[in-house]
ROVO-197182 format. One line per 4 residues: number of its first residue (from 1); for each residue z, x, y of C-alpha. Coordinates in nm, 4 decimals. Layout:
% residues N
NUM = Z/X/Y; ...
***
This chain:
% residues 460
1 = -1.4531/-2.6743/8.6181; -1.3191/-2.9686/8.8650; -1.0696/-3.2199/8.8137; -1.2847/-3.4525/8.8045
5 = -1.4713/-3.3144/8.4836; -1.2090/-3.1679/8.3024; -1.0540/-3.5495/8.2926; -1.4116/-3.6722/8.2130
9 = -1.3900/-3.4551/7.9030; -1.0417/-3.5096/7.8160; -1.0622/-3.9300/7.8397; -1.4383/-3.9241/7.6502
13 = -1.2693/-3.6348/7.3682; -0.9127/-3.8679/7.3141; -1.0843/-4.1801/7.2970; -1.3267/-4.0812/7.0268
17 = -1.0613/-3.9687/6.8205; -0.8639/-4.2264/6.8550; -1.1955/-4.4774/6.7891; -1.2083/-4.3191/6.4556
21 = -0.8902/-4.5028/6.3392; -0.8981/-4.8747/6.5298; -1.2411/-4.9535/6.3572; -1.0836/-4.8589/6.0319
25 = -0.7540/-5.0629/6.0711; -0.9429/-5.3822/6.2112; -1.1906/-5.3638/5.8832; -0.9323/-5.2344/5.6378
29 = -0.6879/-5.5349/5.7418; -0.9289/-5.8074/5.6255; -1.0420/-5.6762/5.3104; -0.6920/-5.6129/5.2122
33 = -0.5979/-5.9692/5.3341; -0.9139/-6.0913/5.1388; -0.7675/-5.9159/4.8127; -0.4053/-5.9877/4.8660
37 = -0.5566/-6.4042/4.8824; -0.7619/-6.3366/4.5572; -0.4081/-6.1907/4.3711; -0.2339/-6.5168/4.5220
41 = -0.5050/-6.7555/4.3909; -0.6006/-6.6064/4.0788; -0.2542/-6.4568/3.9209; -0.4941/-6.0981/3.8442
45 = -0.2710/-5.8102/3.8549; -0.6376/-5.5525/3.9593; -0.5969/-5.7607/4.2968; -0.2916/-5.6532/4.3277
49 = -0.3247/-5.2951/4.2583; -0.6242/-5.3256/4.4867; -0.4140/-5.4945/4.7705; -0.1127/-5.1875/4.7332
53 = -0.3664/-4.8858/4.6547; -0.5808/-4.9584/4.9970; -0.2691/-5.0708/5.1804; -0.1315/-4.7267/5.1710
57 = -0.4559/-4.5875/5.3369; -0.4329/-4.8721/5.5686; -0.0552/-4.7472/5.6683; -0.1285/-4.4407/5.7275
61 = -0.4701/-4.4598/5.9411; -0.2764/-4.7250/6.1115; 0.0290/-4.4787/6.2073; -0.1948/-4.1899/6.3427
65 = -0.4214/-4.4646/6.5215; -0.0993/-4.6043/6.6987; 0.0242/-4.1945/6.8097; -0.3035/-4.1221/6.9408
69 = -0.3854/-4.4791/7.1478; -0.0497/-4.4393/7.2949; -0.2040/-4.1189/7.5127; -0.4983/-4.3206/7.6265
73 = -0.2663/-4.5526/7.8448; -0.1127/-4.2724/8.0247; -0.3901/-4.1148/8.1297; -0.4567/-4.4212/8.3544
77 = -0.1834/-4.3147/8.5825; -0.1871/-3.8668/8.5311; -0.5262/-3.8004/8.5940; -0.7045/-4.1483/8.7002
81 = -0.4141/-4.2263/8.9321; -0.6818/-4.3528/9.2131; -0.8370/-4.6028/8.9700; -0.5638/-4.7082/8.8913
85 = -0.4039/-4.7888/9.2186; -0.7443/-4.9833/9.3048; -0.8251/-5.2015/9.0212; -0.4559/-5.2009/8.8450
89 = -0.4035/-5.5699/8.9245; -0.6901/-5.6474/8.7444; -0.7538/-5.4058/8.4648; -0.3602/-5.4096/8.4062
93 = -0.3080/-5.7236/8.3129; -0.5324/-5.7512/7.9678; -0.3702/-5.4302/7.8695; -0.0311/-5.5752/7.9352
97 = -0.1114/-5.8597/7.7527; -0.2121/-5.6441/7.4699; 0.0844/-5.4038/7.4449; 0.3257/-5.7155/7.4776
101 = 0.1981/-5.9708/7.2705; -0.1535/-5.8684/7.0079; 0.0223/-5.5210/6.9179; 0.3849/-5.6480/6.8824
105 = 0.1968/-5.9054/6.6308; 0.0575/-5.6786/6.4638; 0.3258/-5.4584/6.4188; 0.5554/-5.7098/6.3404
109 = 0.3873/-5.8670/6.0462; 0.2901/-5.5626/5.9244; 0.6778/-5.4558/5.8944; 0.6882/-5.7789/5.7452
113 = 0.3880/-5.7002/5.4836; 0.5406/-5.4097/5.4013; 0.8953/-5.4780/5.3531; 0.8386/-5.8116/5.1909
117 = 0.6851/-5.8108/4.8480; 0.9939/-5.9002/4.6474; 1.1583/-6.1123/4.9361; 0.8645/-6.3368/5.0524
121 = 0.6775/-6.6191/4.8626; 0.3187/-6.5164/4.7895; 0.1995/-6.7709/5.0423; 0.3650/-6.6338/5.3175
125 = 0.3189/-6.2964/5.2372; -0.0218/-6.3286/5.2261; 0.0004/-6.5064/5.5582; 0.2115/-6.2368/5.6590
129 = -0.1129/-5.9704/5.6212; -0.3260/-6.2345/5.7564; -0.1538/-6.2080/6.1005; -0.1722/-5.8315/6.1200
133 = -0.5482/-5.8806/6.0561; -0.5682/-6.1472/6.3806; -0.3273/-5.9136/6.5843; -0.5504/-5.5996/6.5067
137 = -0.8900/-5.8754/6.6227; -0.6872/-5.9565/6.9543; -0.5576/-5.6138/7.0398; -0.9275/-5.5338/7.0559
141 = -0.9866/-5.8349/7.2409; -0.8006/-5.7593/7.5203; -0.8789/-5.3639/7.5504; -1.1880/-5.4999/7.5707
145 = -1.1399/-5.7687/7.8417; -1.0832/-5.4959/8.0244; -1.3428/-5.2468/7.9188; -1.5612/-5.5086/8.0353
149 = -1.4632/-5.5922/8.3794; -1.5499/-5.2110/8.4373; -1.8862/-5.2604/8.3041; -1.9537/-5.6393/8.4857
153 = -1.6495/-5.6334/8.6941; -1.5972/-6.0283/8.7812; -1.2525/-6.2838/8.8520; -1.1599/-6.0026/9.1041
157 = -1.1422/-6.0232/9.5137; -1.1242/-5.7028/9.6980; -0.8414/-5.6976/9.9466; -0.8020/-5.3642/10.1608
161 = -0.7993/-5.0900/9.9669; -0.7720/-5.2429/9.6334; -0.9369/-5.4980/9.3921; -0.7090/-5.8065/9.3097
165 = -0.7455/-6.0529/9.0130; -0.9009/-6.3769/9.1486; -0.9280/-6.5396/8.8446; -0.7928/-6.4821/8.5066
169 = -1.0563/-6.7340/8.3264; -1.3351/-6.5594/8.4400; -1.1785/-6.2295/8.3148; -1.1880/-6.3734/7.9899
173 = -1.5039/-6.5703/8.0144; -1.7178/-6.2387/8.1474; -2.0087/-6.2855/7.9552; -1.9989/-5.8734/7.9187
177 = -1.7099/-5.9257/7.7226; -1.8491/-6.2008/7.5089; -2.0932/-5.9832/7.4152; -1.8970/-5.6377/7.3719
181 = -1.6513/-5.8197/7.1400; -1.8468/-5.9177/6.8498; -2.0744/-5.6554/6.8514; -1.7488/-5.3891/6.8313
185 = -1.5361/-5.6095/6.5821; -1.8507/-5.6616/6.3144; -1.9020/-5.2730/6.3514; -1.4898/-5.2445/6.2870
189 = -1.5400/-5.4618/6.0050; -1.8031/-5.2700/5.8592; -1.6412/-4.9059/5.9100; -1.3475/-5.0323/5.7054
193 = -1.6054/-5.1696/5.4620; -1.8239/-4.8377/5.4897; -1.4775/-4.6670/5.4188; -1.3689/-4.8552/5.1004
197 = -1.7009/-4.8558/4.9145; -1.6916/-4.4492/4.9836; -1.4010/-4.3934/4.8777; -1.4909/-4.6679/4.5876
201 = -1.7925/-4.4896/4.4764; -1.5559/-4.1253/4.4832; -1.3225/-4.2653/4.2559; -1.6271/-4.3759/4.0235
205 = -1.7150/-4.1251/3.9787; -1.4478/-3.8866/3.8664; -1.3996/-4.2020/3.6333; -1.0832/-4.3056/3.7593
209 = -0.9708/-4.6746/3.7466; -1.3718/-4.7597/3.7191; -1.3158/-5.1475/3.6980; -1.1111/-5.1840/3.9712
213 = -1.3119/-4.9610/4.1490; -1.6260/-5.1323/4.1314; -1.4755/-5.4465/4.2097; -1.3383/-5.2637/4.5191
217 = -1.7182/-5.1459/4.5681; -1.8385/-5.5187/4.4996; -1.6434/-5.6589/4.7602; -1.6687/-5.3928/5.0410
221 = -2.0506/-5.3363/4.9970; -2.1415/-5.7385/5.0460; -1.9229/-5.7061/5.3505; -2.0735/-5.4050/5.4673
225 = -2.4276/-5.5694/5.4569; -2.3227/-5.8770/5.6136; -2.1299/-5.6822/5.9402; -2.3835/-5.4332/5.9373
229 = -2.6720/-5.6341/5.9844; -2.4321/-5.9432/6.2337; -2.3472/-5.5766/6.4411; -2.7549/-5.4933/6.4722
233 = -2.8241/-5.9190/6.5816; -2.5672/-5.8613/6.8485; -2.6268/-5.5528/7.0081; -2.9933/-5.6782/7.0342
237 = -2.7866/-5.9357/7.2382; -2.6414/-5.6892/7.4391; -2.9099/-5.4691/7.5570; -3.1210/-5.8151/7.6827
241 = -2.7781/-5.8873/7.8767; -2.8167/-5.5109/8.0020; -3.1694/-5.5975/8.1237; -2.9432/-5.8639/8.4282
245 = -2.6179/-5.6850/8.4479; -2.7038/-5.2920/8.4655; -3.1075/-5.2070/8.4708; -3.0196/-4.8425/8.5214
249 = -2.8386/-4.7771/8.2151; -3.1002/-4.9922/8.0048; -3.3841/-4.7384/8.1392; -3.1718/-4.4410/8.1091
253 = -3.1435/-4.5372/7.7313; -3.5179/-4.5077/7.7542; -3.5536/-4.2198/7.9678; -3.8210/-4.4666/8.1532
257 = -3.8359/-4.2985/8.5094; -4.1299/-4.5166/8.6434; -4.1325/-4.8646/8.5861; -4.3406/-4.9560/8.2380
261 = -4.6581/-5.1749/8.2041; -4.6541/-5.5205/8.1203; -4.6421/-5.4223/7.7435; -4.3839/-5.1831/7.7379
265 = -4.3507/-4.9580/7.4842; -4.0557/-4.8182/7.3259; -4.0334/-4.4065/7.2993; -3.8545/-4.2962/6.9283
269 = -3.8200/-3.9067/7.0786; -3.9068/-3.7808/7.4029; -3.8744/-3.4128/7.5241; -3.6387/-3.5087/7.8391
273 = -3.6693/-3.3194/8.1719; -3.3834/-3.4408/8.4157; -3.4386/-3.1633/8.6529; -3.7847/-3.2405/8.7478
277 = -3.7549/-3.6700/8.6547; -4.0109/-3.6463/8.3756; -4.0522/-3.6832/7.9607; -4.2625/-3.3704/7.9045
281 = -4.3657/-3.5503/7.6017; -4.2955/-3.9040/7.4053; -4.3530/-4.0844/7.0522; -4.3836/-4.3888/7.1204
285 = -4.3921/-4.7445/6.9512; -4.6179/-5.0108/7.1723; -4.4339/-5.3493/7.3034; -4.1228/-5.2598/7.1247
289 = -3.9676/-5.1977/7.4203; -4.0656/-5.5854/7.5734; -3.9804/-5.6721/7.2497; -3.5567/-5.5526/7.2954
293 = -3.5517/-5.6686/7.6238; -3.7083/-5.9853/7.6139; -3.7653/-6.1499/7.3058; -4.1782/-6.0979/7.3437
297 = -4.4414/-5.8079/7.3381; -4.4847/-5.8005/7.6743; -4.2358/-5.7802/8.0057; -4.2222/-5.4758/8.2530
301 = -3.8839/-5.2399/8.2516; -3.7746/-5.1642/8.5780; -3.7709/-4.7935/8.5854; -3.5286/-4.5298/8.6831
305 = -3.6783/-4.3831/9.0131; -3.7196/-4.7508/9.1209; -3.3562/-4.8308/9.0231; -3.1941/-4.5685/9.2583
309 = -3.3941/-4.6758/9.5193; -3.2979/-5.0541/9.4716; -2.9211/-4.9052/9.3911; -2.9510/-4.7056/9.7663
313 = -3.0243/-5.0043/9.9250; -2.7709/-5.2012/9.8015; -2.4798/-4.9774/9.7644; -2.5620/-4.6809/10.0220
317 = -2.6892/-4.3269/9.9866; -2.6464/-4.1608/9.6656; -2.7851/-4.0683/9.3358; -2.6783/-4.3379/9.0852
321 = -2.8762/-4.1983/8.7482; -2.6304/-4.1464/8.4915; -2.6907/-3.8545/8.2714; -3.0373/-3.9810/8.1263
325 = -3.0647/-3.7320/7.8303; -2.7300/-3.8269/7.6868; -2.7642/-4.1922/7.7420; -3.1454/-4.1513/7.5626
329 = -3.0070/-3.9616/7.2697; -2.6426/-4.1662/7.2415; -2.8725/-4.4613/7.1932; -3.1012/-4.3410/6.9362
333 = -2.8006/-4.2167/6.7422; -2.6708/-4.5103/6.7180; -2.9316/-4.7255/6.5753; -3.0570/-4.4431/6.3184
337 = -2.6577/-4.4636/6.2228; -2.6868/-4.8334/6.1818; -3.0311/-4.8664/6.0287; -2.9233/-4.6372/5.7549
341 = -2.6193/-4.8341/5.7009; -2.8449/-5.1553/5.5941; -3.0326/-4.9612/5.4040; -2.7567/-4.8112/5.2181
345 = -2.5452/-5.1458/5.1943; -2.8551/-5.3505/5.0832; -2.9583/-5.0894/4.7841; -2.5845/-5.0883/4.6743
349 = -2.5509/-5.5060/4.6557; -2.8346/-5.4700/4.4572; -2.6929/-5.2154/4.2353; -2.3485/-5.4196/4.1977
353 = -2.5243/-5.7217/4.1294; -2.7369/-5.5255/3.8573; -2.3907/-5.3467/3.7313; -2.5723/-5.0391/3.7841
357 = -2.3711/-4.8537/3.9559; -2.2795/-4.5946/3.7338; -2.6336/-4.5072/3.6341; -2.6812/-4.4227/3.9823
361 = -2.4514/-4.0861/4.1060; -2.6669/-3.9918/4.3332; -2.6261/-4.3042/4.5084; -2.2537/-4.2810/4.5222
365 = -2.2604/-3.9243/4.6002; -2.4141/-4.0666/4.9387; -2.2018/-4.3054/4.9633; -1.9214/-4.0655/4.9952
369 = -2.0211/-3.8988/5.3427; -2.1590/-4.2305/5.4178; -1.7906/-4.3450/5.5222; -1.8762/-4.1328/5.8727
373 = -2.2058/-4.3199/5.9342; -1.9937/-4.6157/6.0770; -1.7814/-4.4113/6.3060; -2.1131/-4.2045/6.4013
377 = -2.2364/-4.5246/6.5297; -1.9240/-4.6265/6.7030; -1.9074/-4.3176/6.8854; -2.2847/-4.2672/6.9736
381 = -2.2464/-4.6380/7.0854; -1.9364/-4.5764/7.3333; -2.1010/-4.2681/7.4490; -2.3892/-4.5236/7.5308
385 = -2.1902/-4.7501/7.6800; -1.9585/-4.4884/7.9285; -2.2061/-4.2557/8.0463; -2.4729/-4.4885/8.0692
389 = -2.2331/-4.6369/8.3440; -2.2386/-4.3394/8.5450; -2.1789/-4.2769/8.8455; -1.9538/-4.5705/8.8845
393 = -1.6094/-4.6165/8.6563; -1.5899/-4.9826/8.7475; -1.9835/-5.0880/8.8075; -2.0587/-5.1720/9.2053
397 = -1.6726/-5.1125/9.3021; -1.5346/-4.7592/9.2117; -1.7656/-4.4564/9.1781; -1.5924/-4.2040/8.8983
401 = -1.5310/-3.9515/9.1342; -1.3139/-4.1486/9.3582; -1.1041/-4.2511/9.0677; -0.8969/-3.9270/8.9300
405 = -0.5961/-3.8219/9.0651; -0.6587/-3.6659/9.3877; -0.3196/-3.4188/9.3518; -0.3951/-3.2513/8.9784
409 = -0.5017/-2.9241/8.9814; -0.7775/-2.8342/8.6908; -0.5083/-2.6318/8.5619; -0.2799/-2.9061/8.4392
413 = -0.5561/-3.0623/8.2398; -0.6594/-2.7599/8.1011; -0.3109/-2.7625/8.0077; -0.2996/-3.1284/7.8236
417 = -0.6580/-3.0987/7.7638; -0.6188/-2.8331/7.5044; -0.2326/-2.9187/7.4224; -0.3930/-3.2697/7.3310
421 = -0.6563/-3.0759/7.0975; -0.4082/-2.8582/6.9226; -0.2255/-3.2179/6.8472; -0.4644/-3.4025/6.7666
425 = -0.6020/-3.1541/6.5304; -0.2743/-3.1012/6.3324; -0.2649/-3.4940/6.3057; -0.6155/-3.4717/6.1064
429 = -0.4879/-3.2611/5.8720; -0.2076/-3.4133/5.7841; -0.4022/-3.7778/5.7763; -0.7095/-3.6220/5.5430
433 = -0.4003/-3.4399/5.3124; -0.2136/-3.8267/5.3343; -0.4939/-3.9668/5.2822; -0.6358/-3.7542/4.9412
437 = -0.2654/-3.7476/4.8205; -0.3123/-4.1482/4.7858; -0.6822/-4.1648/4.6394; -0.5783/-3.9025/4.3780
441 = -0.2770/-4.0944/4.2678; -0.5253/-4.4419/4.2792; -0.3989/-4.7960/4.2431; -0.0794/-4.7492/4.0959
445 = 0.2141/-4.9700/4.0923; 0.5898/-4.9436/4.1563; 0.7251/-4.7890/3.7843; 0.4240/-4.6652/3.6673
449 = 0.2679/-4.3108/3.5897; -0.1038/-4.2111/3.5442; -0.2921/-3.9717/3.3046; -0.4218/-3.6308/3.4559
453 = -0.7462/-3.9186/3.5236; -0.5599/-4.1183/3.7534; -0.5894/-4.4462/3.4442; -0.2570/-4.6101/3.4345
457 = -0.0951/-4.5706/3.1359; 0.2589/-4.6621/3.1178; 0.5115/-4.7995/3.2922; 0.8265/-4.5614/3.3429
***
């Protein structure tokens, strides 16, 4: 295997790890600042055992997240050395601006969070928690400032052998970005609400702290049905803006080689032949596929095969079709991952508002592995997004082949690539062992023990 893949495989296989623990920090941070303000206004002591119990969690999801991002940055500069050197002026500078300022907020306040329960008022400790909730929103804001100058790359001026920044404003004002944003903080929110109405509906049932439990289930559940269904809204956003800004990877998503009649259908499966350019077969859904892109039942897609030729006479000889039957699939993935999310959130506000969730297990047995459908979507959806992009790592400038380091042998990532795997893998275990160790002890406070149920009992 080349350079060129093996550093494909290694970016695509750290980031996805690592996007398992951002979404959950952004959505955990809010919920727990939600339920630290409810202690602070009401005086309850459950908010307050809520607030500590999924504070823990948050700690430690938020310590592993922080090891593994740190990787992602220096891979810029050992095996995508050439992309760096050409658009480092420009892609640099939101992920300066992150490092520097959104993450040393974040981390700051969350020192303060933790360190300051009997030292702080309850005002400003609950302001406190509130600012590591806005540093985790900017941190993303700014990764993704510059995710999305590789997607719509704009604000830039190429000079010699290198793109420069033109103009910071419309870096920030990239209507990619304006786009991207929501659409990946509501699905942060609701993987952090996914993940406390699982965990919620575990402790249920092995009838362990059941009324704070359910209140925990209340509150993550009407959250998780609002994001969930805000996420959907905006990504429909996002594809229309993918109909102007990059055709191909819209028709890829579809597997749509030739260009599609005026009512254009949308195809649920197809059997995907890349060699040969052709669906050997497709179920499909009439004008749904009008319907995504424009608003109406009827609109032509451009196709693929008309694409590259458009692509070829704008940016020279070459075969710009990403990989169409991962892009197809990714897609799909993704919105069966999301649909079933409203479904589930929307059955279980109706069971909370009912107070019926005990005399439903079999609901809250799903609920359990439904923690993953969040970060299934997340990574089906980033899969999407990457590949679809193909073959260009910043879209019109820099094709993905010119951008890894032109002096690593395959050998040295083979090296990190599985040295990063062996890592990353003993960092799981000791995060899912953390992170049981907690939910079996439950929402306990400083000086008290529990029964073999997890129930407080006593204090010391």
């Amino acid at each position: 295997m080349s350079s060129l893949i093996l550093a494909r495989w290694q970016f695509g296989i750290t980031t996805i790890y690592h996007f398992f623990f951002v979404p959950i920090t952004i959505g955990l941070a809010f919920l727990i600042a939600f339920m630290e303000t409810a202690y602070a206004v009401t005086g309850n002591q459950a908010y307050l055992r809520m607030t500590k119990f999924w504070g823990k969690l948050f700690l430690i999801n938020f310590a592993v997240g922080v090891v593994t991002g740190i990787m992602q940055e220096f891979q810029f500069g050992m095996n995508w050395s050439s992309y760096s050197r050409y658009v480092g002026d420009v892609f640099g500078a939101p992920l300066a601006i992150e490092s520097l300022a959104a993450f040393f907020l974040e981390s700051t306040f969350l020192a303060v969070w933790l360190f300051g329960w009997d030292k702080l008022s309850k005002r400003v400790h609950v302001l406190s928690i509130w600012l590591v909730a806005i540093g985790t929103t900017l941190s993303a804001f700014w990764i993704l400032s510059a995710n999305a100058f590789m997607q719509e790359p704009v604000g830039h001026a190429v000079r010699g052998a290198h793109a420069e920044m033109a103009s910071f404003g419309q870096l920030i004002t990239n209507p990619q970005l304006w786009l991207e944003f929501p659409h990946v903080w509501l699905g942060a929110l609701s993987t952090g609400a996914f993940f406390v109405a699982g965990v919620s509906a575990y402790q249920i049932l092995k009838r362990r702290s059941v009324d704070i439990f359910k209140r925990c289930f209340t509150i993550a559940i009407v959250a998780a049905t609002v994001t969930s269904i805000l996420t959907a809204v905006v990504g429909h956003d996002q594809a229309q803006h993918l109909m102007r800004a990059q055709p191909m990877k819209m028709a890829a998503s579809e597997a749509l080689w030739e260009t599609s009649p005026e009512v254009a259908p949308w195809a649920i499966v197809a059997g995907i032949d890349s060699a040969n350019h052709r669906n050997t077969f497709e179920i499909e859904i009439p004008g749904l596929l009008s319907l995504l892109a424009y608003n109406r039942l009827h609109g032509s897609v451009p196709g693929i095969h008309q694409l590259q030729a458009m692509y070829e006479e704008q940016y020279g000889p070459g075969n710009y079709i990403p990989p169409v039957r991962t892009t197809f699939w990714s897609f799909r993935i993704m919105v069966a991952a999301g649909i079933l999310m409203i479904l589930l959130a929307l059955y279980g506000v109706y069971l909370a508002m009912r107070d019926g969730l005990e005399k439903r297990p079999g609901y809250l047995k799903a609920m359990v592995p439904a923690i993953f459908l969040p970060l299934l979507a997340n990574s089906a959806g980033w899969v999407m997004t990457e590949v679809g992009r193909q073959p260009w790592v910043v879209f019109g400038l820099l094709r993905t082949a010119d951008g890894v380091s032109p002096t690593v042998p395959p050998s040295l990532v083979w090296t990190t690539l599985l040295g990063f795997g062996v890592i990353y893998g003993v960092l799981a275990v000791i995060d899912l062992y953390l992170f049981m160790k907690v939910i079996r002890e439950g929402p306990v406070l400083e000086g008290e023990r529990t029964d073999d149920e997890g129930l407080e009992v006593a204090p010391l």
